[in-house]
N, C-alpha and C positions, 0 to 999 in steps of 0.2 A: 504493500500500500504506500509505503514510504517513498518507495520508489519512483512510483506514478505521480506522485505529488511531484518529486524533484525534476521529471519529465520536463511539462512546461515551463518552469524557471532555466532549464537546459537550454529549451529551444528558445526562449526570450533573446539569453545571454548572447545565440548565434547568430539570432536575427539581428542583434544589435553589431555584433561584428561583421556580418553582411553589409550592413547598411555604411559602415565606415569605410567596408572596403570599395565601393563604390567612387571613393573620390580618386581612384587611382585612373579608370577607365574613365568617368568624368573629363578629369584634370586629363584625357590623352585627347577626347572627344572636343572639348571647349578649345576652336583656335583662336580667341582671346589671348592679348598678352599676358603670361599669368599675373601682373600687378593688378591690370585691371578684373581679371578672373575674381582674384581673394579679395578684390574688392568691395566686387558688388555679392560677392558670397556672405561676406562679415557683415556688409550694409541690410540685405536682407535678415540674416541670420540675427542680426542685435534687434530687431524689429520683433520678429517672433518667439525671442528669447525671454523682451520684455513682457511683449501680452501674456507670453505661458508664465511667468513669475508672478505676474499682479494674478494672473486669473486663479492661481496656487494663492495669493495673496502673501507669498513667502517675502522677507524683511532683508528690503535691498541694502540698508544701511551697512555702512564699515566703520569697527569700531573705532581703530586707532588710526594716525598717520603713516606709521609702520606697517600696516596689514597692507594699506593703498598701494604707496609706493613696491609694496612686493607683490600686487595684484597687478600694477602698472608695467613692472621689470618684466614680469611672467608674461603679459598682455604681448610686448616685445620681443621676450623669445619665441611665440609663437606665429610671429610676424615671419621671424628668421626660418622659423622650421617650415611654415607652408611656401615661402618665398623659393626656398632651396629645393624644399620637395618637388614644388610645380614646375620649375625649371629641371629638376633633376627627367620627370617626365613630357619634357618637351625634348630634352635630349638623346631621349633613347624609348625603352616599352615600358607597359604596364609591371612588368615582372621585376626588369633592373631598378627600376623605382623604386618599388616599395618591398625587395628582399635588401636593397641598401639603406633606405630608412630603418628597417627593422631591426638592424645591428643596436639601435638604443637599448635594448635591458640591457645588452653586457654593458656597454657603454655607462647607464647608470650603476651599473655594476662595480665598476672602477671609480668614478666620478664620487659616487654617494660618501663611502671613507674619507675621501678628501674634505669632503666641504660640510658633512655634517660628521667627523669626528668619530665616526664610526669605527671597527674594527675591519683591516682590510683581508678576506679570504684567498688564500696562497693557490687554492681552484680556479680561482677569477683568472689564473696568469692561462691555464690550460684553454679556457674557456673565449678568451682573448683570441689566442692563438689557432684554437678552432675557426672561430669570425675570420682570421686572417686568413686562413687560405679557402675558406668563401668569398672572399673578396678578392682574391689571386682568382680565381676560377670566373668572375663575371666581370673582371678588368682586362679588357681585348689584347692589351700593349700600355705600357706606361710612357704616353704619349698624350700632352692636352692637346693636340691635332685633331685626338679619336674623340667621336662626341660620347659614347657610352664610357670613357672613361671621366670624364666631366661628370657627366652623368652620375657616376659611382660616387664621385667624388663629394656633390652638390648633395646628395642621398646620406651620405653618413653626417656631411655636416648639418643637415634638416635630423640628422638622429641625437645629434651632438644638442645642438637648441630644444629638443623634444624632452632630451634626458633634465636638462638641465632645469626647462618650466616644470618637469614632473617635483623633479625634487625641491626645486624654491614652494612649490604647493603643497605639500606631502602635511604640512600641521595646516595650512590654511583648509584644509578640505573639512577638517577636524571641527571650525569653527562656524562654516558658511556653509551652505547650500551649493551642492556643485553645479546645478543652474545658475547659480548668480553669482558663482566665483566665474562659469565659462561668458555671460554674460558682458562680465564687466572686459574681462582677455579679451575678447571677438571686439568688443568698440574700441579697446586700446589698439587691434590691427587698422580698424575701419578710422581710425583720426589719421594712423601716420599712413596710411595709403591712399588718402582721401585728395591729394593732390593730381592722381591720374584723373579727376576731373577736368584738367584743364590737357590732357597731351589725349587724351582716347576719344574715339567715334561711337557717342549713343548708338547711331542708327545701327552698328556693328553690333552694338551690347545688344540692341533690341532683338537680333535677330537670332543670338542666341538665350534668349529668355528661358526657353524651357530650361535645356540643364542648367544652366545658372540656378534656375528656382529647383530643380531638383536637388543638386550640391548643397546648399542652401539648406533644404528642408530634411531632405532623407539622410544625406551626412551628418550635415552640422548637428543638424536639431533631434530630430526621433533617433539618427544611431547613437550618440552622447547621452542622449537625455534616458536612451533605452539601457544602454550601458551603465550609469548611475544606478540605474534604478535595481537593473542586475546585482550590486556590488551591495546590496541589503540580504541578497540569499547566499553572493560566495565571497569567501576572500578575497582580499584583493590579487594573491597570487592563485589561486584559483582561477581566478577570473583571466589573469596573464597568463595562463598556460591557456585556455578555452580562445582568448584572442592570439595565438600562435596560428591557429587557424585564418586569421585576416590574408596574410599571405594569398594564401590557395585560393582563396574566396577571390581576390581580387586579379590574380594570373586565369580563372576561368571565367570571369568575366569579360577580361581582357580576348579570351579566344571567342564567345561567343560576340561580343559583340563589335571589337575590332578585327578579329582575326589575327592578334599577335600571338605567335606560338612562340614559345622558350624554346633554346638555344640547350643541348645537351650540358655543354659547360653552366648555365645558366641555372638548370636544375642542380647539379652538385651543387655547386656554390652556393644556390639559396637552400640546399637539404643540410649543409654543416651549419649557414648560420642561422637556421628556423631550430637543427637542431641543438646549440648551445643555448639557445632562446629559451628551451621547453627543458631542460638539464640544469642551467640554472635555478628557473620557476618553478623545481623540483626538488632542487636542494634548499630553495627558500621556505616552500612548503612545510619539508622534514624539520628544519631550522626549527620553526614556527610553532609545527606540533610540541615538539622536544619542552621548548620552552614552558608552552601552556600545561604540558602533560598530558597533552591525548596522543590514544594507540589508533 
């Protein structure tokens, strides 16, 4: 019985990684310049982030200066991370995109020790080195000539800005509402990108309105918001293993609805670093248990 209970919370969890994964095939489909792309994505998306907050009547307020300002910092790194990402996906397919974004767990894997003082695990070094030659395997030549090594390149550093908002947030999540901590991020993108008002062509935007409005809604909003809402039935590394599946989700999206197939080198590469992804999220898990005492 317990079982079937746990069923739908399952399939929520997926539907919500589905839905994220969609910005990969989006962001390849949208030929907008991506500035103006996350523009009008964040522009829409803070709209309906607002009504869904007031209509929750959930309490926008921040308490201190200090929380702002690191809602603001974070707001910036995620400027970085979709900036890099979207270009990282203009430069090559859906697959090298976001198997090179998703090098962020190790990534905060290594970073987290540093900056919150944590203890650093001596696995992290093996786990590294795993990602590394996933990254040997979907970098063509070490040549900025080759656009998929750009590519690559633009991918880990949208992972490196990803790692970095996750852990500036990790107590703020503690405090706020993850609608109105994602909220306040999304308007701090839509201010400092709000100046491709004045270099972009409406009549260009208009005529890609649908995906625009779908990135927008079914990304931004219902996969985030669906994800949140997941993270009440599992841990949060729970949770980070069941989105190790984003990947796949977003590489067969990619084939049905562009028609990019992966590159043989392409699957190894992204199977060592999806698999040091789900081996960390594993040892975190044990970690975890250990701690609280459950078998």
């Amino acid at each position: 019985m317990a079982k079937n209970l746990q069923f739908p919370k399952i399939l929520e969890l997926n539907l919500a990684v589905l839905f994220i994964s969609t910005s990969g095939v989006l962001g390849r489909y949208i030929t907008l310049n991506p500035f103006v792309t996350i523009f009008y994505r964040t522009l829409l998306a803070v709209i309906l982030f607002y009504i869904f907050c007031r209509w929750k009547k959930l309490d926008l307020r921040i308490s201190t200066g200090r929380d702002l300002l690191k809602i603001a910092l974070s707001g910036l790194l995620m400027t970085g991370h979709w900036v890099a990402y979207f270009f990282a996906l203009r430069y090559s397919n859906v697959a090298i995109g976001i198997l090179s974004l998703f090098t962020y767990p190790v990534v905060t894997a290594f970073l987290e020790p540093l900056l919150l003082k944590t203890k650093f695990s001596k696995s992290h070094l093996a786990l590294g080195l795993l990602v590394l030659c996933g990254i040997y395997f979907l970098v063509p030549e070490i040549s900025f000539q080759n656009n998929y090594t750009v590519a690559v390149l633009l991918g880990i550093l949208s992972g490196i800005f990803y790692a970095l908002r996750n852990i500036l947030m990790k107590q703020e999540i503690e405090k706020y509402h993850g609608s109105v901590l994602m909220m306040y991020q999304i308007a701090v993108v839509t201010v400092v990108l709000s100046p491709v008002l004045f270099f972009s062509n409406f009549d260009d935007v208009v005529l890609q309105w649908a995906p625009l409005l779908t990135l927008a809604i079914v990304t931004t909003c219902i996969g985030h918001t669906l994800f949140l809402i997941s993270l009440r039935n599992f841990s949060a590394t729970a949770a980070s293993i069941m989105s190790s599946a984003q990947p796949l989700y977003a590489i067969i999206l990619g084939i049905i609805f562009l028609a990019e197939y992966p590159s043989l080198k392409t699957i190894i590469g992204g199977t060592l670093i999806i698999g040091a992804v789900i081996i960390e999220s594993m040892r975190s898990l044990r970690k975890k248990a250990a701690v609280e005492g459950i078998d």
